[in-house]
C-alpha positions as CSV (number, residue, x, y, z in Angstrom):
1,X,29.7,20.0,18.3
2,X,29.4,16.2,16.7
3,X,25.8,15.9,18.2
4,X,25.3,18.8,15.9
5,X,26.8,17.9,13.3
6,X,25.5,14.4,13.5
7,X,21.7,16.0,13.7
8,X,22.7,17.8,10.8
9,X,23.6,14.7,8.9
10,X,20.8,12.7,10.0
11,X,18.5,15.5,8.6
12,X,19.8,15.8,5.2
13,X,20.2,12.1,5.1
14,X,16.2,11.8,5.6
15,X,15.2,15.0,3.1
16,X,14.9,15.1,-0.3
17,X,18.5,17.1,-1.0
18,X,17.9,18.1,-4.4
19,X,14.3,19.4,-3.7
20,X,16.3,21.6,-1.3
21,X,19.1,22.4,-4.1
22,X,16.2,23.1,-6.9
23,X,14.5,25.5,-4.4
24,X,17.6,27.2,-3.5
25,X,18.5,28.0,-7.1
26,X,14.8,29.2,-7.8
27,X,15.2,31.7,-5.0
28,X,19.0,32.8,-5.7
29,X,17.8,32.9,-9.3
30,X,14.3,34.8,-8.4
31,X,17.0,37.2,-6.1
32,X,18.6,38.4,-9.1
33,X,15.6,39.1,-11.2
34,X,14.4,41.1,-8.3
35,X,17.2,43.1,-7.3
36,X,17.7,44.2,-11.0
37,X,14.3,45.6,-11.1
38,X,15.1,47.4,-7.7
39,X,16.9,49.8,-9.4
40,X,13.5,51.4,-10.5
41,X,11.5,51.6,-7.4
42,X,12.4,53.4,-4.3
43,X,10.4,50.8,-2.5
44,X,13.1,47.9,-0.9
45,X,11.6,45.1,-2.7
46,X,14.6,42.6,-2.0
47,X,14.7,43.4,1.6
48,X,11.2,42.1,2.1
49,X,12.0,39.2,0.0
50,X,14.9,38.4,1.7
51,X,13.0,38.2,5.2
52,X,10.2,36.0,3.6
53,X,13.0,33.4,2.0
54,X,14.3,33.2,5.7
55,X,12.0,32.9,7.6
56,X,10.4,31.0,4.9
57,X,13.3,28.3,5.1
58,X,13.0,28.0,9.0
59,X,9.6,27.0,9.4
60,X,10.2,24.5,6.4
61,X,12.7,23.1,8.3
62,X,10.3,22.6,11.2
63,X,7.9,21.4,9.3
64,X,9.6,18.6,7.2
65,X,10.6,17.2,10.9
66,X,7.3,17.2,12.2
67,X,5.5,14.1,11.0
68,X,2.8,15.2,8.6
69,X,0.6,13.0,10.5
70,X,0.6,15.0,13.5
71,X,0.0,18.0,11.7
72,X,-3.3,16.6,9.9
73,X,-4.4,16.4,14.0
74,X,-4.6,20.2,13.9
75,X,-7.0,20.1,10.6
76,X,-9.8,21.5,12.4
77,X,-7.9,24.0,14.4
78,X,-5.9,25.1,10.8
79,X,-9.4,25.4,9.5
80,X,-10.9,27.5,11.9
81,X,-7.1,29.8,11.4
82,X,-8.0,29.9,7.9
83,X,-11.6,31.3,7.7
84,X,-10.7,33.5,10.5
85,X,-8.3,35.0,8.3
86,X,-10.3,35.1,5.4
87,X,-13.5,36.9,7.3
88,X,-10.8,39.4,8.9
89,X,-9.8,40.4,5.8
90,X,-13.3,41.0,4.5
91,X,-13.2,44.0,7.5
92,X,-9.7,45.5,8.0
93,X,-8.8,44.1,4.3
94,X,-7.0,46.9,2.3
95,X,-5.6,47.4,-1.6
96,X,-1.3,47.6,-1.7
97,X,0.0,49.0,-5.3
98,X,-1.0,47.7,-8.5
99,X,-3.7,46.0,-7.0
100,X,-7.7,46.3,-7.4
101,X,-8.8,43.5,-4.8
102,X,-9.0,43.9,-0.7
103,X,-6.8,41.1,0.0
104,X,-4.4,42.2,2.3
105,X,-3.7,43.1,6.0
106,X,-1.1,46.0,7.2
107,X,1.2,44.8,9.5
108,X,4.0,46.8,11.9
109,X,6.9,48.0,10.0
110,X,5.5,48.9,6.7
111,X,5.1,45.5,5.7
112,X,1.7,43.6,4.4
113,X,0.2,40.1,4.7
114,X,-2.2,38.3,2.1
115,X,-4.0,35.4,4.4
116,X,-5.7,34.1,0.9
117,X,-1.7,32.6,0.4
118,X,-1.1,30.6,3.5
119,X,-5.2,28.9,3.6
120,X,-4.0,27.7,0.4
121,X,-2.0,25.6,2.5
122,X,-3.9,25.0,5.1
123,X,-6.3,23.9,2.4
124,X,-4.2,21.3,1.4
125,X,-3.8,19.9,4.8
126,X,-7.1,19.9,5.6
127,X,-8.3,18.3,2.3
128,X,-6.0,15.9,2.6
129,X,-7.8,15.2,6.0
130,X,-10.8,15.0,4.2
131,X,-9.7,12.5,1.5
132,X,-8.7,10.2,3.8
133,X,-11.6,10.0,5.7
134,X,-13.5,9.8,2.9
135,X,-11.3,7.3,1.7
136,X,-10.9,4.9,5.1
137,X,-14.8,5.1,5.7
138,X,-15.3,3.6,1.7
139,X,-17.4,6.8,1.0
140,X,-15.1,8.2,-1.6
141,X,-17.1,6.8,-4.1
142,X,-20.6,7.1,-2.8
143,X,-22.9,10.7,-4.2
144,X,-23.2,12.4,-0.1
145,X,-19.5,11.5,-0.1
146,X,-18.6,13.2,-2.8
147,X,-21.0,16.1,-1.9
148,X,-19.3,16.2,1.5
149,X,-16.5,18.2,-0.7
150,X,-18.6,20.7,-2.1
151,X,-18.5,23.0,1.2
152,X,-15.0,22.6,1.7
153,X,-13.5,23.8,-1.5
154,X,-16.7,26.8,-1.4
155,X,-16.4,28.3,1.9
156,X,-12.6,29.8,0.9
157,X,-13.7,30.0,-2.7
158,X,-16.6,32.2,-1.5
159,X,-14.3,34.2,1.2
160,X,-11.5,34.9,-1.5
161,X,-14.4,36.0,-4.2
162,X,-15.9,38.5,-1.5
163,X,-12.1,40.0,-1.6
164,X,-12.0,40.8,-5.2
165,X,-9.1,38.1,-5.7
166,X,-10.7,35.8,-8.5
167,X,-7.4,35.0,-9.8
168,X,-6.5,33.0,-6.1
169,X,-10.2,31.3,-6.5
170,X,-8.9,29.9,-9.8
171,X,-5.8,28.4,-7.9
172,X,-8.3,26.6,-5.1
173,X,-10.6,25.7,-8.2
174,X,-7.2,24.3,-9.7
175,X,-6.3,22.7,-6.1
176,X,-9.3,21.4,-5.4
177,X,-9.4,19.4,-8.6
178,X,-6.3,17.5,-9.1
179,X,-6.3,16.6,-5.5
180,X,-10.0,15.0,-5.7
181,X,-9.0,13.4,-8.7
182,X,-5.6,11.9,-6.8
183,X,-8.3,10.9,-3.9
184,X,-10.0,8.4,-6.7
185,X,-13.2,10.2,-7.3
186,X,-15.2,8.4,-10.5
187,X,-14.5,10.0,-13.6
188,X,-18.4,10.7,-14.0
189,X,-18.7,12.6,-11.3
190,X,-15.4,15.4,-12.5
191,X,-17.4,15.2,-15.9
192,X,-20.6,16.5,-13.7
193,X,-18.5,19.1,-12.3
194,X,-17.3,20.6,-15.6
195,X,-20.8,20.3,-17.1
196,X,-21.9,22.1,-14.2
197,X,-19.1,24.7,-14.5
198,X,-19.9,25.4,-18.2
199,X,-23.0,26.0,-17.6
200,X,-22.7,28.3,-14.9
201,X,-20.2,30.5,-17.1
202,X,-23.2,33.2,-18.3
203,X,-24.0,33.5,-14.5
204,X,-20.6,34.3,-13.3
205,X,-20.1,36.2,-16.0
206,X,-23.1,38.5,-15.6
207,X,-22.9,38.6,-11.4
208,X,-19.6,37.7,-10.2
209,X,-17.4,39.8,-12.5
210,X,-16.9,43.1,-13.0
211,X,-16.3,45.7,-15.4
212,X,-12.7,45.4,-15.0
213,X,-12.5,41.5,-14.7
214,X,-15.0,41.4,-17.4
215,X,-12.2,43.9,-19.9
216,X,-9.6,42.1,-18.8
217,X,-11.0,38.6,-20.7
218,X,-11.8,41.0,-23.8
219,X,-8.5,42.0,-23.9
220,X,-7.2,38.7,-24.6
221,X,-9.1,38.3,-28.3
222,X,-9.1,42.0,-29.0
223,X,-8.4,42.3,-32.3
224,X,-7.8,45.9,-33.8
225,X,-5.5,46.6,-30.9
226,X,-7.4,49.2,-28.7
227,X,-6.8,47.2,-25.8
228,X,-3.3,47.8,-26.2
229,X,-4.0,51.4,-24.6
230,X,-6.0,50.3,-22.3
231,X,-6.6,46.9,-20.4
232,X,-4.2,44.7,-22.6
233,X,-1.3,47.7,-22.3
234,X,0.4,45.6,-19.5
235,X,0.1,42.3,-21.5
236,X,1.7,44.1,-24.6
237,X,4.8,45.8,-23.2
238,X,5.6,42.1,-21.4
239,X,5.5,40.8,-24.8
240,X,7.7,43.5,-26.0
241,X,10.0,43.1,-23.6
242,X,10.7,39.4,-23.5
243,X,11.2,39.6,-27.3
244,X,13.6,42.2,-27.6
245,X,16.0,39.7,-25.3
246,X,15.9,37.9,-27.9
247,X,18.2,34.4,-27.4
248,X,21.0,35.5,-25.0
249,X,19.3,39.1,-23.5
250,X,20.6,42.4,-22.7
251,X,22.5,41.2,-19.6
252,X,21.5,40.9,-16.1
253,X,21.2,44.7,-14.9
254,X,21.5,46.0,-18.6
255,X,17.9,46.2,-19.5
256,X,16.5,49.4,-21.0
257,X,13.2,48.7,-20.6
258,X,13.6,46.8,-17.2
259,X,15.4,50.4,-16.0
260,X,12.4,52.5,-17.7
261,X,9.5,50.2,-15.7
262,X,7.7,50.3,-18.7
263,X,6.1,47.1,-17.9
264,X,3.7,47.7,-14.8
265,X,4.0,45.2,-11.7
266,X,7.5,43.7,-13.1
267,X,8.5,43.2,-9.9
268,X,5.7,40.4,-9.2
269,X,3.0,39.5,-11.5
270,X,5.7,40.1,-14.6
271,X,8.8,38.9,-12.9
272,X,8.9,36.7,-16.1
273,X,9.3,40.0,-18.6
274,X,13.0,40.6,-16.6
275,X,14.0,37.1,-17.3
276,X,12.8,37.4,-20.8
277,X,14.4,41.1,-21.4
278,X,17.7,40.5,-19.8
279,X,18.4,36.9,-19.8
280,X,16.9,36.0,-23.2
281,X,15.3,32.9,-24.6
282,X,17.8,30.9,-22.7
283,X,17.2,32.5,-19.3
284,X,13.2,31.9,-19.9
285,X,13.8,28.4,-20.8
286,X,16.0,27.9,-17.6
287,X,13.7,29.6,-15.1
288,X,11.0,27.0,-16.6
289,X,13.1,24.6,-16.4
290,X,14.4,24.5,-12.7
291,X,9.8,25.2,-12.1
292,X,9.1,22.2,-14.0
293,X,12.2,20.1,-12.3
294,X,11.0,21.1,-9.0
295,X,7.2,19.8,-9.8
296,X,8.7,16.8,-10.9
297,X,10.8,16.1,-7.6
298,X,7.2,17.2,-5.6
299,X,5.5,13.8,-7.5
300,X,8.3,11.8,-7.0
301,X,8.4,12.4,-3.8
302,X,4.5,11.6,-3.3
303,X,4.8,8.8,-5.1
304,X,7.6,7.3,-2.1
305,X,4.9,8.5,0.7
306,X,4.0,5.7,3.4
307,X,0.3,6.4,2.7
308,X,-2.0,8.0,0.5
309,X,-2.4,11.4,2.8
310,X,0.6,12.2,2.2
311,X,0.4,11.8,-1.8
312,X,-2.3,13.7,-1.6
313,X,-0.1,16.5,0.4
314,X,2.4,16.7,-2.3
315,X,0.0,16.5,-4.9
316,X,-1.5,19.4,-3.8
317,X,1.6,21.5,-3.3
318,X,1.9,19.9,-7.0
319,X,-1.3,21.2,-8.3
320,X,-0.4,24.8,-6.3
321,X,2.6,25.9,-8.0
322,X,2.0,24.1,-11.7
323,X,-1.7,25.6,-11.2
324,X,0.1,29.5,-10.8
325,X,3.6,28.8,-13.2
326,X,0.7,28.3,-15.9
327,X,-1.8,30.9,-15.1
328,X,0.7,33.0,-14.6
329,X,3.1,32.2,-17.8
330,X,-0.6,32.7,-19.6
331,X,-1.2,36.2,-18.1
332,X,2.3,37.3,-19.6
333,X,2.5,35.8,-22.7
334,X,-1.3,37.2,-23.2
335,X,-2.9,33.8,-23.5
336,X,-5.1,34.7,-20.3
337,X,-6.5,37.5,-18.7
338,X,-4.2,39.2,-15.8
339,X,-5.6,38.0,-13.0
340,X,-3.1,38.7,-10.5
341,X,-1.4,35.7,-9.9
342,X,2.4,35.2,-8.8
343,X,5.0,32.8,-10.7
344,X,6.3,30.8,-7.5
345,X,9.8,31.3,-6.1
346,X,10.1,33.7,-8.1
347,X,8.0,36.2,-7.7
348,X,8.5,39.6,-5.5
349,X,6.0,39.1,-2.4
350,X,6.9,38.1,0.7
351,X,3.5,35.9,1.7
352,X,3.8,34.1,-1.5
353,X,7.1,33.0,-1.5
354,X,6.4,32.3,2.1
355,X,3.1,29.9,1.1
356,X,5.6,28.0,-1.4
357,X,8.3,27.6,1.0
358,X,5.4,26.3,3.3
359,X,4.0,23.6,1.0
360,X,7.9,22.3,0.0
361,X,8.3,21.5,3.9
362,X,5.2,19.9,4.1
363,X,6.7,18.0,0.4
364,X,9.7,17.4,3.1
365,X,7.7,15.6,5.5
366,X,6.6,13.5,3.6
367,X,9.5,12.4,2.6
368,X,11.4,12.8,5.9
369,X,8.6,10.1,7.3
370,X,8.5,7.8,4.4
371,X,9.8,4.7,6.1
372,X,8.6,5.7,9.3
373,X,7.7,2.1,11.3
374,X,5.2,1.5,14.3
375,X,6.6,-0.8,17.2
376,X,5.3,-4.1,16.2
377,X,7.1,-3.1,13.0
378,X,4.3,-2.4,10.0
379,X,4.2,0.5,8.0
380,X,2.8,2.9,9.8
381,X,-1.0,4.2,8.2
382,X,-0.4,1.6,5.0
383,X,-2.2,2.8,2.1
384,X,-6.1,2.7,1.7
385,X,-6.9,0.0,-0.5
386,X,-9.8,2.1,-2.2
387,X,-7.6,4.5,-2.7
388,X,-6.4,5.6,-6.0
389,X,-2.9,5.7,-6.3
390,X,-1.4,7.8,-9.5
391,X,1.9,6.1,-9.2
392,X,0.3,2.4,-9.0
């Protein structure tokens, strides 16, 4: 019993304790939202949750104890995982509720798996790989080795597209961007890839988007209000609803419209609109709050790393979860187009909450090995010195 309870201590004594705390409240907090908009749906939403946040929580547990070094190792095994996934999908893939994309797999019980959510994570660990090479060979700053990143962040980008799921191709885009600006890329060349992006706007916008993407955008800057009974009806009623909670809300449980499931996909995509309705401005503010507190803490935490890799690893679990709290924020307030994208923690879906539970252990790990030492006594894998370091 005091081996246990000594293991115990040595654990917490080595993680980051209130990452842990912030990530508990965000789920007890998302818990609540959830299981007040259960009262609408037949569907168990909260059980499924519930199973995700466990088993979520174990294999972060694992994972913060496992030196993050030895799980880079695996990069090309976690690769191959990844687009294996990603081209099953494209086969077996099917549509779940409220959905217009192929981005998910049916597994026993009832219960459904979105693969584009856990590559996200293996693409962090992988382009973290790829930064450091790039980075300990001095080719980070040289044209083929920039280039050299061009296939990585395009074979899932391509995969995910093929699914329908643009608005998870926004959150690699997103990824894929902060982290190769962390890796110490030359400004000119991120200026070439947004010149390049602009440009290429008229051609995604005639061949790679739909009708329905394409009315989605046009809702946004509709003006008369027809989309309001159309594409932009979702977008509307959110609005509605997180105004009429005005400052304090109607009470957790107590919200008419929340009851009525006026607002479509509440339970997920619009988790925000309960907040809003029931909690008020103040319960808004704090679910922000405790999001941005928890990105903070991810930075910090990056910044304490034993070597750039793992900087980069929390920057990318950074760039995952601000990249979505903002997109998705957007998508509810009707400053973007619904794309489909899940506030993290809080969100109903038990792969994405899984994915974010994910990345915060791989946070962990970092931490957990910050001070780890080799025999003779040196840091172990001392920072690059061509490396760009954002806390430096």
């Amino acid at each position: 019993m005091n081996s246990v309870t000594k293991a115990v201590k040595n654990f917490f004594s080595k993680t980051d304790i209130l990452l842990w705390i912030l990530t508990i409240v965000a789920v007890i907090y998302s818990i609540m939202l959830i299981s007040s908009m259960q009262r609408t749906s037949d569907y168990n939403y909260l059980k499924s949750q519930l199973i995700a946040i466990f088993a979520g929580y174990v294999l972060s547990i694992i994972i913060s104890v496992i030196d993050y070094d030895n799980i880079l190792k695996a990069w090309w095994l976690l690769g191959i995982v990844g687009i294996v996934l990603l081209v099953i999908v494209l086969f077996i893939g099917i549509n779940v509720t409220g959905t217009d994309d192929t981005a998910w797999i049916r597994l026993p019980g009832g219960f459904s798996f979105q693969p584009s959510e856990l590559v996200k994570i293996i693409f962090i660990i992988t382009f973290a790989k790829h930064l450091q090479f790039l980075n300990k060979s001095e080719k980070m700053h040289s044209l083929w080795g920039v280039l050299s990143l061009i296939p990585h962040i395009a074979i899932p980008v391509l995969l995910v597209h093929l699914q329908g799921d643009d608005g998870t191709v926004l959150v690699f885009a997103f990824i894929f961007l902060i982290m190769t600006f962390a890796g110490g890329i030359q400004l000119r060349y991120i200026l070439i890839m947004f010149l390049l992006l602009c440009t290429s706007i008229p051609i995604i916008w005639t061949y790679f988007l739909n009708d329905e993407h394409k009315n989605r955008f046009m809702a946004v800057f509709d003006i008369d209000g027809n989309a309001m009974t159309n594409y932009g009806w979702q977008q509307y009623q959110g609005k509605v609803s997180i105004a009429s909670g005005g400052l304090e809300g109607y009470g957790l449980y107590k919200g008419p419209r929340v009851a009525s499931g006026i607002v479509p996909e509440q339970e997920n995509d619009f988790i925000f609109t309960v907040a809003g309705e029931e909690l008020g401005f103040f319960g808004c503010t704090l679910l922000l709050l405790i999001l941005l507190l928890i990105l903070i803490k991810i930075l910090i935490d990056g910044g304490k790393s034993r070597d750039n890799t793992g900087t980069y690893i929390c920057v990318g679990v950074f760039s995952m979860i601000a990249s979505q709290t903002v997109i998705n924020i957007g998508m509810v307030l009707g400053l973007l187009p619904v794309v489909g994208i899940t506030l993290p923690f809080f969100s109903s879906g038990g792969t994405s909450i899984l994915a974010v539970l994910l990345g915060i252990g791989l946070v962990q790990s970092v931490y957990y090995h910050k001070d780890t030492i080799e025999p003779t006594g040196v840091l172990k894998n001392k920072r690059y010195k061509y490396s760009y370091n954002l806390y430096q």
